[in-house]
VOBA-1610 file (N, C-alpha, C; in pm, whole numbers, padded with zeros to 5 digits, always signed):
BEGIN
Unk+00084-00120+00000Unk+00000+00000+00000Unk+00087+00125+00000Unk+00056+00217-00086Unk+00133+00343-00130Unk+00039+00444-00044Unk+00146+00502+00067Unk+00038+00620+00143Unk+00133+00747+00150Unk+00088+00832+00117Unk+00119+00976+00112Unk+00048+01045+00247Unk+00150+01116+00319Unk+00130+01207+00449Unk+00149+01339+00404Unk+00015+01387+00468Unk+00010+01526+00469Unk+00051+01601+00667Unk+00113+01652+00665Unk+00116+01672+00796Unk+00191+01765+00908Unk+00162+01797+01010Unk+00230+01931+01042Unk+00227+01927+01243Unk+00319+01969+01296Unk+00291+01985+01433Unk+00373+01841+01484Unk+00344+01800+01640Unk+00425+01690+01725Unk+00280+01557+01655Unk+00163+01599+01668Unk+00111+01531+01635Unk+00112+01477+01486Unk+00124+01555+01386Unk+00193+01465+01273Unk+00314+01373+01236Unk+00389+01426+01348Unk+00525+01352+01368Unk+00466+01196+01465Unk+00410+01211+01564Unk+00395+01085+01624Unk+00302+01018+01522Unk+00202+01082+01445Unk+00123+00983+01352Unk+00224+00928+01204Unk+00267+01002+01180Unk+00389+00998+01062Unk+00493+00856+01163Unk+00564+00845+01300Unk+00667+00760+01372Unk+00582+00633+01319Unk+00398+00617+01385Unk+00358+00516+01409Unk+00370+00444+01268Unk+00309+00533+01150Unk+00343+00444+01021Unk+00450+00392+00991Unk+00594+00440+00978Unk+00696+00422+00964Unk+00751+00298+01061Unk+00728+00313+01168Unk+00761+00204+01323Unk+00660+00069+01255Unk+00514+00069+01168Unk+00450-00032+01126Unk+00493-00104+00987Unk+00596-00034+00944Unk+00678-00044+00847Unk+00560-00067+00749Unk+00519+00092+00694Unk+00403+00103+00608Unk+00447+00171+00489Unk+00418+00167+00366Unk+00476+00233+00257Unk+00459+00348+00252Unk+00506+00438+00322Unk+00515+00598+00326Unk+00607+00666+00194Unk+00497+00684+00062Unk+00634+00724-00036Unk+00619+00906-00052Unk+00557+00952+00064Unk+00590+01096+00041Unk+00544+01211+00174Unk+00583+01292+00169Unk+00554+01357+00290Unk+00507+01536+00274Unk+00409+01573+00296Unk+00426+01702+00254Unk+00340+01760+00401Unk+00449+01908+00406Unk+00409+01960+00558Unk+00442+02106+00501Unk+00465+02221+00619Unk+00515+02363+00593Unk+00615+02397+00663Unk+00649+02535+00608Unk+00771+02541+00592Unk+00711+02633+00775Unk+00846+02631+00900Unk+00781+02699+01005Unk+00748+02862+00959Unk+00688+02908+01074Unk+00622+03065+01038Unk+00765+03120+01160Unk+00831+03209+01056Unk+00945+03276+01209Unk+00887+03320+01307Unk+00733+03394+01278Unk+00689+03452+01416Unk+00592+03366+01511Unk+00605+03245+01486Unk+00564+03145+01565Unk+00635+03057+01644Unk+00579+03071+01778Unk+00686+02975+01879Unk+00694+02840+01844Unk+00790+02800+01750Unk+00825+02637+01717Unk+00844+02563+01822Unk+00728+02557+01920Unk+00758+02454+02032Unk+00751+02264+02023Unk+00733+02252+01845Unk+00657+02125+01832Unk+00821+02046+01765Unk+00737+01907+01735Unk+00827+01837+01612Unk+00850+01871+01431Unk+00988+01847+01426Unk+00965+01863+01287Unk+00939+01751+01174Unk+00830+01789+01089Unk+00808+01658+00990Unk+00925+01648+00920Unk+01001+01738+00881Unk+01103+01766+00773Unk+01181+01668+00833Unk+01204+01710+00951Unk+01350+01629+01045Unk+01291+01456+01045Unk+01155+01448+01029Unk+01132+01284+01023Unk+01184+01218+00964Unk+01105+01277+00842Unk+01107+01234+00682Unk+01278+01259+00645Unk+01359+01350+00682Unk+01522+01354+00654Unk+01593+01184+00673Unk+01508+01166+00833Unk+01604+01084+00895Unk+01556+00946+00861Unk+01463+00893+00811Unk+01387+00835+00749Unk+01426+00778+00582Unk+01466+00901+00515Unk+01481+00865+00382Unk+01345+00876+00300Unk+01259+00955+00338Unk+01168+00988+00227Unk+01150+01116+00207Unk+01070+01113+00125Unk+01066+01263+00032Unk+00996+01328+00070Unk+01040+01490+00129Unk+00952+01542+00198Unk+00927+01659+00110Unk+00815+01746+00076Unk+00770+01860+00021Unk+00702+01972+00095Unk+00709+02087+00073Unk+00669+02205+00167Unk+00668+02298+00075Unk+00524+02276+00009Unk+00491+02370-00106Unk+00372+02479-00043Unk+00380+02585-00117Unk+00305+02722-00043Unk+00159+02676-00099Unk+00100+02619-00182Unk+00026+02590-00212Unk-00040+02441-00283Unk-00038+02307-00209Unk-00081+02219-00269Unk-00136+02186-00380Unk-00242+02270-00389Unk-00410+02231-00492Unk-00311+02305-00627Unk-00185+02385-00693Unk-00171+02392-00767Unk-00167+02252-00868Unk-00134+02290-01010Unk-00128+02196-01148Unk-00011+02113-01113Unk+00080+02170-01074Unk+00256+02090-01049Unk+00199+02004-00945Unk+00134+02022-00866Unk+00119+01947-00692Unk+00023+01838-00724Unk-00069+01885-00794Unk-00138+01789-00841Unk-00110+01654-00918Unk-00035+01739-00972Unk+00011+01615-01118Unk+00117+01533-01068Unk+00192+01613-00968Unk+00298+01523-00859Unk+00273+01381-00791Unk+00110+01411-00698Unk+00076+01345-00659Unk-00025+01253-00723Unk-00011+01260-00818Unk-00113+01149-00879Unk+00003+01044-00972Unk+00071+01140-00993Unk+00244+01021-01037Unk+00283+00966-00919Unk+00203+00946-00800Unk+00299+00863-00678Unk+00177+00791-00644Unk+00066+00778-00723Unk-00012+00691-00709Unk-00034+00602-00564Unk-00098+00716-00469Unk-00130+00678-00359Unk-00261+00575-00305Unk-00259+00537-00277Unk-00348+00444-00203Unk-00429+00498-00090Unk-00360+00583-00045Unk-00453+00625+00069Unk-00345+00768+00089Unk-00407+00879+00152Unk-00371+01035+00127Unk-00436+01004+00372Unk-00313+01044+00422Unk-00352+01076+00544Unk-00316+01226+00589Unk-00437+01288+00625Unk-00412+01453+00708Unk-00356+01387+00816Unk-00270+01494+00914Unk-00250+01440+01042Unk-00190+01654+01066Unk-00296+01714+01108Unk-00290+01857+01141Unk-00210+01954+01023Unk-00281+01886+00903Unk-00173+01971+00812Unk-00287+02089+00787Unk-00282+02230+00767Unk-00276+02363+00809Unk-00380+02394+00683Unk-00369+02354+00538Unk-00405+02372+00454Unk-00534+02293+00411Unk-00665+02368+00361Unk-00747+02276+00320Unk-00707+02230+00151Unk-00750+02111+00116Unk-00705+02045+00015Unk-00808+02021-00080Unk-00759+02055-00201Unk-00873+02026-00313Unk-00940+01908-00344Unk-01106+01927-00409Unk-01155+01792-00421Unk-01075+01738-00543Unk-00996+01793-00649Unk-00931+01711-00711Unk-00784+01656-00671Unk-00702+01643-00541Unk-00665+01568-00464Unk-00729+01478-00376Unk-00837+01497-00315Unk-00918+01402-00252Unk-00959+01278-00300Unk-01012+01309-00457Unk-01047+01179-00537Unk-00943+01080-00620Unk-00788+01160-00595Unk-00683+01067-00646Unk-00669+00883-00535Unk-00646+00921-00468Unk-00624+00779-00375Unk-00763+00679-00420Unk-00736+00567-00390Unk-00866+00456-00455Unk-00915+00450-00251Unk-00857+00426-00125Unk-00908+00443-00029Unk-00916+00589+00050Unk-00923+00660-00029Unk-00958+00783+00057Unk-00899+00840+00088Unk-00908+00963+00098Unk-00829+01064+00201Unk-00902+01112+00361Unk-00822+01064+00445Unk-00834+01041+00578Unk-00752+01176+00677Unk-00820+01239+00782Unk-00768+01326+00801Unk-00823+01318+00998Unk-00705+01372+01073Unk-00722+01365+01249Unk-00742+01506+01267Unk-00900+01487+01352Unk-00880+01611+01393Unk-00905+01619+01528Unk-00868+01716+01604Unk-00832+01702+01725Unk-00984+01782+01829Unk-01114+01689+01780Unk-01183+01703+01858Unk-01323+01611+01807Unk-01428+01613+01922Unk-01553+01499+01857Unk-01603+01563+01800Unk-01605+01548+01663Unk-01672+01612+01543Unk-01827+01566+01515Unk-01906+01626+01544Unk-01894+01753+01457Unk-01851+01877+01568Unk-01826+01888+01694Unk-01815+02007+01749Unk-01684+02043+01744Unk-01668+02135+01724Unk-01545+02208+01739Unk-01458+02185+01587Unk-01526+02177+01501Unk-01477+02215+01349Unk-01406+02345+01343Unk-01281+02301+01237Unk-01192+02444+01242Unk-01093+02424+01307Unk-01048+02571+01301Unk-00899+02564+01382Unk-00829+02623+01547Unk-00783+02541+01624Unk-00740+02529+01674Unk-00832+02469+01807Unk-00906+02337+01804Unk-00977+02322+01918Unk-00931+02289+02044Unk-00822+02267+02047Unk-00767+02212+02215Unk-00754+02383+02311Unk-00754+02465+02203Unk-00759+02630+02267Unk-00906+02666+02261Unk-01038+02627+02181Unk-01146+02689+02219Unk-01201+02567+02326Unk-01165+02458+02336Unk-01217+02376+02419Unk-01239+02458+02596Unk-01100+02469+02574Unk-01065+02533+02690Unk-01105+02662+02718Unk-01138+02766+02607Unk-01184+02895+02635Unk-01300+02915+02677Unk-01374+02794+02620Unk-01517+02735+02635Unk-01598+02684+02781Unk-01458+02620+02833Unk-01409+02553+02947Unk-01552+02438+02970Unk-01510+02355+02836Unk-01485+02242+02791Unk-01479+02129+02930Unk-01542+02005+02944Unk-01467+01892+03018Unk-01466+01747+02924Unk-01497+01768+02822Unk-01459+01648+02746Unk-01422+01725+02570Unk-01310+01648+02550Unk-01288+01673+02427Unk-01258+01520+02313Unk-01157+01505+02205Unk-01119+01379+02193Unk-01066+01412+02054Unk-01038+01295+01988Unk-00980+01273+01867Unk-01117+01221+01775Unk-01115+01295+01581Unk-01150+01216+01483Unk-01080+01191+01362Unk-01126+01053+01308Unk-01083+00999+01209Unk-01190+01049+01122Unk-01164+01109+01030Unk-01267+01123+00904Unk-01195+01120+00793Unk-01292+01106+00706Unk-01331+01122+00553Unk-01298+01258+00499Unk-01198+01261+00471Unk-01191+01424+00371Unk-01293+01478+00235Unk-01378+01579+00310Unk-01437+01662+00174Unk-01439+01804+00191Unk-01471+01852+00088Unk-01384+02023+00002Unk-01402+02120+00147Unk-01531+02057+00212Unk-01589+02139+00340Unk-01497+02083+00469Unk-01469+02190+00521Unk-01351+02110+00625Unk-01416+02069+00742Unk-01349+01941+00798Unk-01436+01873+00901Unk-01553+01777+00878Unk-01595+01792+00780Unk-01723+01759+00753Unk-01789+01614+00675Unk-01670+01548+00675Unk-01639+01412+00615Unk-01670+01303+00742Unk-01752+01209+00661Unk-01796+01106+00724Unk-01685+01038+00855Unk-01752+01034+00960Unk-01634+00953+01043Unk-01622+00830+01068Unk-01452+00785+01115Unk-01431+00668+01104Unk-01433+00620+01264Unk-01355+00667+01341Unk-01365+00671+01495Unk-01336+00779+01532Unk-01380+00779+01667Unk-01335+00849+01735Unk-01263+00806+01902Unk-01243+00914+01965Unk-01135+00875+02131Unk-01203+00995+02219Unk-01216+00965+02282Unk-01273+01090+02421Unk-01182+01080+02488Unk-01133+01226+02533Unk-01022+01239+02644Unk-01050+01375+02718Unk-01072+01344+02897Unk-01134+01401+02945Unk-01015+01561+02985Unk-01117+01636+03029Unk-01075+01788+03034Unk-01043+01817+03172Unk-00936+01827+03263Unk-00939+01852+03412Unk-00920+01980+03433Unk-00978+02039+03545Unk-00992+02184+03558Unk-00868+02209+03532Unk-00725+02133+03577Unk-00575+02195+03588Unk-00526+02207+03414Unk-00583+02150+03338Unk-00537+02136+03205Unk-00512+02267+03143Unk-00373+02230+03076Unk-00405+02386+03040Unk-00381+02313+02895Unk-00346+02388+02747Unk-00367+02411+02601Unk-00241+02256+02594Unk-00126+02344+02671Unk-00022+02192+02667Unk-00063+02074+02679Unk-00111+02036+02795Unk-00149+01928+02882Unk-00230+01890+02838Unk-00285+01945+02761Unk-00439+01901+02709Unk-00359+01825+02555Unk-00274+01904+02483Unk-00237+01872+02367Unk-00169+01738+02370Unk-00093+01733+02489Unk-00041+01616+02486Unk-00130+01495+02492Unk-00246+01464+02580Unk-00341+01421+02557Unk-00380+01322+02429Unk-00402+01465+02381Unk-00447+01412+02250Unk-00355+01382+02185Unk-00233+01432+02160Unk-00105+01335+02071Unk-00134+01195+02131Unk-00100+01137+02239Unk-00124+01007+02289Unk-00256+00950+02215Unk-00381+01016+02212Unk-00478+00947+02149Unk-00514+00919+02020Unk-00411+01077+01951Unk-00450+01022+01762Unk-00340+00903+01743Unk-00232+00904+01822Unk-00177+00731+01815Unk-00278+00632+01773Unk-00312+00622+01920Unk-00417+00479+01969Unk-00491+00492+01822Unk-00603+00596+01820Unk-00715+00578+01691Unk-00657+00530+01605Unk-00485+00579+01539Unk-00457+00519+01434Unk-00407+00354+01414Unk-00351+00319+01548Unk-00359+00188+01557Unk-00502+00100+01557Unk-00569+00162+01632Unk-00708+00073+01659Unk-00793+00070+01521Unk-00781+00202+01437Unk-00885+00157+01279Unk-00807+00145+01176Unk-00664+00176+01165Unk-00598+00119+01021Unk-00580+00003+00993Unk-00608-00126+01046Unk-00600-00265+00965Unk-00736-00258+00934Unk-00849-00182+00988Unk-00969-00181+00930Unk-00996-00099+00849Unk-00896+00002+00805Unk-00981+00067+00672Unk-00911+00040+00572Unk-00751-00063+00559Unk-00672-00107+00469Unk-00770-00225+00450Unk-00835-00302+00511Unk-00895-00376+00461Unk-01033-00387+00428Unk-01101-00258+00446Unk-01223-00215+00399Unk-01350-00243+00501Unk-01284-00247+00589Unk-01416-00295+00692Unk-01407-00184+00816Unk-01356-00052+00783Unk-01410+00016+00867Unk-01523+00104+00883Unk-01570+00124+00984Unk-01655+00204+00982Unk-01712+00361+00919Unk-01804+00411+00891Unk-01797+00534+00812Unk-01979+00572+00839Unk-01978+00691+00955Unk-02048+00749+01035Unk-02106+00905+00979Unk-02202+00951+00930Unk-02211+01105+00813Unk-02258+01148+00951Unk-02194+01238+00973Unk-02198+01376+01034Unk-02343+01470+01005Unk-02397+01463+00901Unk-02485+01543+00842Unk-02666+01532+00949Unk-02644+01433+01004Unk-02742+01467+01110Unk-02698+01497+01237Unk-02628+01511+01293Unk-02542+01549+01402Unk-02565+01713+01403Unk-02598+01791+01512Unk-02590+01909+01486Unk-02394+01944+01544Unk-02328+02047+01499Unk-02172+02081+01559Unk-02210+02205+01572Unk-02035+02243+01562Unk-01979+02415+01553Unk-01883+02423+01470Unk-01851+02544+01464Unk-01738+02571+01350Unk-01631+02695+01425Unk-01506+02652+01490Unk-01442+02815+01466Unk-01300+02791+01435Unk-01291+02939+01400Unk-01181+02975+01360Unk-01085+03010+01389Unk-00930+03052+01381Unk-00770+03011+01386Unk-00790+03117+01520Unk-00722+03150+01599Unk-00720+03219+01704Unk-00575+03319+01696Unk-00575+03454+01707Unk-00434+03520+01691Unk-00416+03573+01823Unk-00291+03624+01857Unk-00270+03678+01966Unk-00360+03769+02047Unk-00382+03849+02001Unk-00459+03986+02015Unk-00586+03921+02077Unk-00649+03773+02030Unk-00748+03718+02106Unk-00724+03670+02229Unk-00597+03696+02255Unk-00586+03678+02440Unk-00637+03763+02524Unk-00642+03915+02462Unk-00690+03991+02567Unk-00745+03974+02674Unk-00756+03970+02833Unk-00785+03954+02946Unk-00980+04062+02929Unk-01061+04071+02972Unk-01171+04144+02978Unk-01242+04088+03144Unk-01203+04225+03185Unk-01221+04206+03346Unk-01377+04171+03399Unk-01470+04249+03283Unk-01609+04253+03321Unk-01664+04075+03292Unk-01617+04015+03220Unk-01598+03861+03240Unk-01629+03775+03420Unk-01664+03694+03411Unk-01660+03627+03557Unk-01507+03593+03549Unk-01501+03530+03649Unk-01345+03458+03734Unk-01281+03366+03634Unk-01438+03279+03642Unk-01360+03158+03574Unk-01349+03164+03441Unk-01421+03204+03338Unk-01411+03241+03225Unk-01252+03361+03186Unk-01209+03395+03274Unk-01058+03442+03280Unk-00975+03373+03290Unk-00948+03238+03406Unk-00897+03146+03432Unk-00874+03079+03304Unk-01028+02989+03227Unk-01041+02924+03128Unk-00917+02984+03012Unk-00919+03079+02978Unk-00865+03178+02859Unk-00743+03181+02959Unk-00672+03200+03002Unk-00505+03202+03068Unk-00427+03077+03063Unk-00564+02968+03036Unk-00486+02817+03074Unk-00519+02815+02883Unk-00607+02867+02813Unk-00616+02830+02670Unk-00469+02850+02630Unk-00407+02978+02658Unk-00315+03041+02558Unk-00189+03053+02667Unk-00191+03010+02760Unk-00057+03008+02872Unk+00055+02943+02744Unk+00185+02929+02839Unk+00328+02892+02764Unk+00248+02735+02700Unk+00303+02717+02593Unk+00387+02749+02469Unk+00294+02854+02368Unk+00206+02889+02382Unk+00120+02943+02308Unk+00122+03127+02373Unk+00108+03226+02305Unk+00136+03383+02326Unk+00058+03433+02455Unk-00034+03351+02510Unk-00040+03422+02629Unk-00167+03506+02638Unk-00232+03532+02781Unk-00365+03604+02784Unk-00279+03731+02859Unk-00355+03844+02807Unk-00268+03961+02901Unk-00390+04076+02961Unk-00362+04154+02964Unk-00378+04266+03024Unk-00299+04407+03002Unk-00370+04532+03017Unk-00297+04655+03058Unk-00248+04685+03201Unk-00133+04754+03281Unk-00118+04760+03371Unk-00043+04906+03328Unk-00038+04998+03382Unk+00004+05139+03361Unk+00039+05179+03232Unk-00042+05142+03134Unk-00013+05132+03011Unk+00082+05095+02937Unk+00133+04978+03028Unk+00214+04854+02926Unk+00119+04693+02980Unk+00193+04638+02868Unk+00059+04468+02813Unk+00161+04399+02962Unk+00061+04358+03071Unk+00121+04246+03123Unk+00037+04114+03105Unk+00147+04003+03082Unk+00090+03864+03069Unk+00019+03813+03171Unk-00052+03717+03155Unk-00094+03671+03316Unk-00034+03517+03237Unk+00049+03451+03293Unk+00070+03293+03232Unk+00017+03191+03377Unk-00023+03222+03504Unk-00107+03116+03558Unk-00185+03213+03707Unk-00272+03170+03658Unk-00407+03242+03804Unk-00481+03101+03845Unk-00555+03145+03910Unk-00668+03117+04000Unk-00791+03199+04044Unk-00924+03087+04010Unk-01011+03180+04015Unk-01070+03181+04160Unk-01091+03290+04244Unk-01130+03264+04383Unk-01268+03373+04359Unk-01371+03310+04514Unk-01477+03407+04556Unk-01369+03559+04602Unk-01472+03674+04592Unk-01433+03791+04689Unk-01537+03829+04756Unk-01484+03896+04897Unk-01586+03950+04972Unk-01563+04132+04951Unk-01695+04159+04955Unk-01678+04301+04931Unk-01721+04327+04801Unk-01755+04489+04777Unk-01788+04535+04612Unk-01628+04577+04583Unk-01603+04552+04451Unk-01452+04599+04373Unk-01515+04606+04220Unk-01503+04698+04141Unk-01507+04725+04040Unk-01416+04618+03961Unk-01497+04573+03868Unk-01374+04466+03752Unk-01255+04548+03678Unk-01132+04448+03721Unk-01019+04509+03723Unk-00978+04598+03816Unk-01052+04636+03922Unk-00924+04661+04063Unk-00821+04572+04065Unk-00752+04689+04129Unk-00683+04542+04276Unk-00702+04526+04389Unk-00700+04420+04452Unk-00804+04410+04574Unk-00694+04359+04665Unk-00580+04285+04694Unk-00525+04289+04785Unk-00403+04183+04751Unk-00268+04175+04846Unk-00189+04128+04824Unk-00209+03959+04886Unk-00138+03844+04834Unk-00151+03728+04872Unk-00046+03647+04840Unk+00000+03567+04946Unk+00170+03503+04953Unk+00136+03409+04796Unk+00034+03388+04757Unk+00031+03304+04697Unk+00036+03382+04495Unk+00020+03529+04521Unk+00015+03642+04440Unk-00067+03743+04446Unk-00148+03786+04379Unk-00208+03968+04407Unk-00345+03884+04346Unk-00475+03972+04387Unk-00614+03971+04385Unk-00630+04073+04286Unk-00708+04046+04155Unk-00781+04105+04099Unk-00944+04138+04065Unk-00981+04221+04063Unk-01146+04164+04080Unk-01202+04122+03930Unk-01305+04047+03896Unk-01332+03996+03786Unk-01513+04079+03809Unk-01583+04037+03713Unk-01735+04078+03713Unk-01797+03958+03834Unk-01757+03866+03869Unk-01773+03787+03935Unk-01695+03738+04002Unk-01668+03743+04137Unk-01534+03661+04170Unk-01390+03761+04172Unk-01309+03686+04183Unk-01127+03778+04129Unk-01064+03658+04084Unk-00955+03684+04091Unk-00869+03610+04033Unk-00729+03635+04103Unk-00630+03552+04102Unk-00530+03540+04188Unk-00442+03512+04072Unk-00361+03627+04066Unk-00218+03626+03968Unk-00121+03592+04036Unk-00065+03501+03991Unk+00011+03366+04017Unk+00166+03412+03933Unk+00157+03388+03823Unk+00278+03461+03763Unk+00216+03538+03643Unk+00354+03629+03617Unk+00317+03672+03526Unk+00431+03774+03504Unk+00400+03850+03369Unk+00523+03898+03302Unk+00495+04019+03236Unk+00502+04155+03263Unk+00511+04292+03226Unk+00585+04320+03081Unk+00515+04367+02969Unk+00630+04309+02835Unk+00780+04386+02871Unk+00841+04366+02822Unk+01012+04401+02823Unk+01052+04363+02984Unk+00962+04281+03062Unk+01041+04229+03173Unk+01046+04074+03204Unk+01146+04035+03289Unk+01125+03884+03313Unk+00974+03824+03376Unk+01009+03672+03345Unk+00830+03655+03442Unk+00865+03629+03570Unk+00791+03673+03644Unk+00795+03657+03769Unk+00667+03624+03858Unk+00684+03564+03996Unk+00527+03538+04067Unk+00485+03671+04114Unk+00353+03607+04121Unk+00235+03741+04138Unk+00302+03828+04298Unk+00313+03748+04346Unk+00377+03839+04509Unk+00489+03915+04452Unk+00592+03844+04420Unk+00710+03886+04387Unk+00692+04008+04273Unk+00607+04051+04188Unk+00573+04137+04095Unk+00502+04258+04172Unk+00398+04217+04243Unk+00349+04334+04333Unk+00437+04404+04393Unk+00477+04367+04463Unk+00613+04377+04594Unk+00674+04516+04505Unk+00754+04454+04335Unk+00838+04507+04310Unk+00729+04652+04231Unk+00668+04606+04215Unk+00575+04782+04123Unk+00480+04843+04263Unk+00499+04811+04369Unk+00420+04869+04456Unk+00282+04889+04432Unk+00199+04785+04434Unk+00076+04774+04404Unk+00003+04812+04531Unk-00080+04891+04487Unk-00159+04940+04612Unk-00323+04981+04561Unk-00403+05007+04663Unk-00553+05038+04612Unk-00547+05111+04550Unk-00633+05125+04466Unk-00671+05239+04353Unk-00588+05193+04258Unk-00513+05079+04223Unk-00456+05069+04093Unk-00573+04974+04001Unk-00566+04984+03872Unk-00624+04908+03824Unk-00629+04854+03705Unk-00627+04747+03644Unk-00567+04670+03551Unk-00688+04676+03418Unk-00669+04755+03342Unk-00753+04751+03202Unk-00781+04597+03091
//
């Protein structure tokens, strides 16, 4: 069997290891090239496929005439997504005789689109999981093959959660590929299922918004905490990060976004509901530091207040 990988991130690399480790005919590899202004915290496909001995490609645009005509001279058998970035034309889809198969990193139909292990969490989500589907022109929206549930713990943050799911698009791919190489897997249409759909998330969507409850602040700090850019805030008119809080009750009225008092454990902010307990965090052009240790040093006192 001739299978062509499409693929991008740690999770294309562990789905890309497992084929290769099953000693499966992998005769091509196509992923992207990194973005400089993106924190490369993941694996590289390039570095797989190098060390490997197959042919790897990182073209700006797939669905062109050259890409096309490429991949239909390597006469694939089966075409696997595994988080590759780009949607793909229906005249690549219909080259392979078993399909083009694609992981996406949530129970579909909810959470279609990009980046769900960050709206899961913004959402504040307690179950998420892995799907196997059917690739068509509409993204997400291809019949499914299995799926994996993997549960959401309040401590999870975007990492912890991601790792997760790398561990589980493994398993799925072990548990249904001798069944769809041999035609007896399953295939589930989405089309009565009601979902959702969203879209890529950029920095600037971290913004902190005080009039928010507690936990819905919390949720969004653990979405976009390290490795990902971070939820922030204004503080004397420079962006400070918040990279880990806690959402607590307060006693008393405080306007959202005071500050409400100092704590060994970091500083009290008030939320529309609740406050929040800044834990660490990082002022831009300074190191990160814990929430006590940050107060201490900017002299935080009443009447300050965080936009």
């Amino acid at each position: 069997m001739r299978i062509i990988v499409l693929g991008y991130h740690s999770i294309g690399c562990r789905c890309l290891k497992y084929l290769i480790n099953e000693k499966e005919n992998v005769v091509a590899i196509f992923t992207h090239k990194d973005n400089p202004g993106e924190n490369v915290f993941f694996d590289s496909m390039l570095k797989v496929a190098n060390a490997h001995g197959i042919p790897c490609y990182l073209p700006e645009d797939i669905n062109t005439h050259e890409w096309i005509s490429r991949i239909e001279a390597l006469s694939p058998d089966i075409i696997f997504s595994f988080y590759y970035r780009n949607l793909v034309s229906r005249k690549i889809l219909d080259i392979p005789r078993l399909g083009a198969i694609n992981l996406h990193g949530s129970l579909l139909p909810k959470y279609r689109g990009r980046c769900p292990v960050n709206w899961v969490l913004v959402n504040g989500e307690t179950e998420t999981g892995v799907t196997l589907h059917y690739m068509v022109e509409k993204p997400d929206s291809g019949d499914i093959i299995a799926q994996r549930k993997v549960p959401i713990f309040f401590e999870d943050t975007a990492y912890s959660l991601y790792k997760k799911i790398e561990k589980e698009a493994v398993a799925i791919l072990d548990e249904t590929f001798p069944l769809i190489k041999a035609g007896k897997n399953n295939r589930v249409s989405q089309a009565s299922f009601s979902g959702s759909y969203f879209g890529g998330r950029r920095p600037d969507d971290g913004r902190i918004h005080w009039e928010r409850k507690s936990v819905e602040i919390y949720n969004l700090v653990r979405a976009v905490t390290h490795p990902w850019p971070g939820a922030f805030c204004f503080f004397r008119k420079q962006r400070l990060f918040i990279w880990q809080c806690k959402p607590l009750p307060v006693n008393g009225h405080h306007e959202p976004g005071d500050f409400i008092s100092l704590d060994q454990g970091g500083f009290l902010i008030a939320a529309n509901q609740g406050s929040v307990l800044v834990k660490i965090c990082q002022l831009e052009g300074e190191g990160e530091s814990g929430g006590y240790e940050f107060a201490q040093a900017h002299v935080l006192c009443e009447g300050e207040i965080f936009t």
